[in-house]
C-alpha angles and dihedrals in degrees: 000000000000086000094056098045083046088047090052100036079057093046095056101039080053093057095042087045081056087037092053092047092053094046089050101045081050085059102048097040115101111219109259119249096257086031077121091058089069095062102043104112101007089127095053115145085345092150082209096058093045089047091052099044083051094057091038091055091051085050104052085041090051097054094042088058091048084050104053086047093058089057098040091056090047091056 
């Protein structure tokens, strides 16, 4: 019974000692000069992006409505 739980206990440090070195090889690394080219058109027919950019868009119109008629309503 001890040897499992050591077994496992081992198991485990070992993949948080793996987890640590890639986080901090993430940290220290400095983005590439065409790191930007691997995103461009991620988001491509993802109903969820489209959906958010939609409601984004109403916000920012409607906001910019509210906003008009605060000035509007200053002059």
């Amino acid at each position: 019974m001890s040897s499992d739980i050591d077994d496992r206990l081992s198991e485990l440090e070992r993949g948080l000692k793996q987890l640590n070195q890639k986080v901090e090889q993430l940290i220290e690394r400095k983005p590439g000069k065409d790191d930007w080219l691997k995103t461009v058109g991620w988001a491509k027919n993802d109903p969820y992006y489209a959906k958010a950019e939609k409601l984004g868009r109403e916000y920012r119109e409607r906001d910019r409505r509210r906003t008009l008629k605060k000035l509007d309503a200053g002059s």
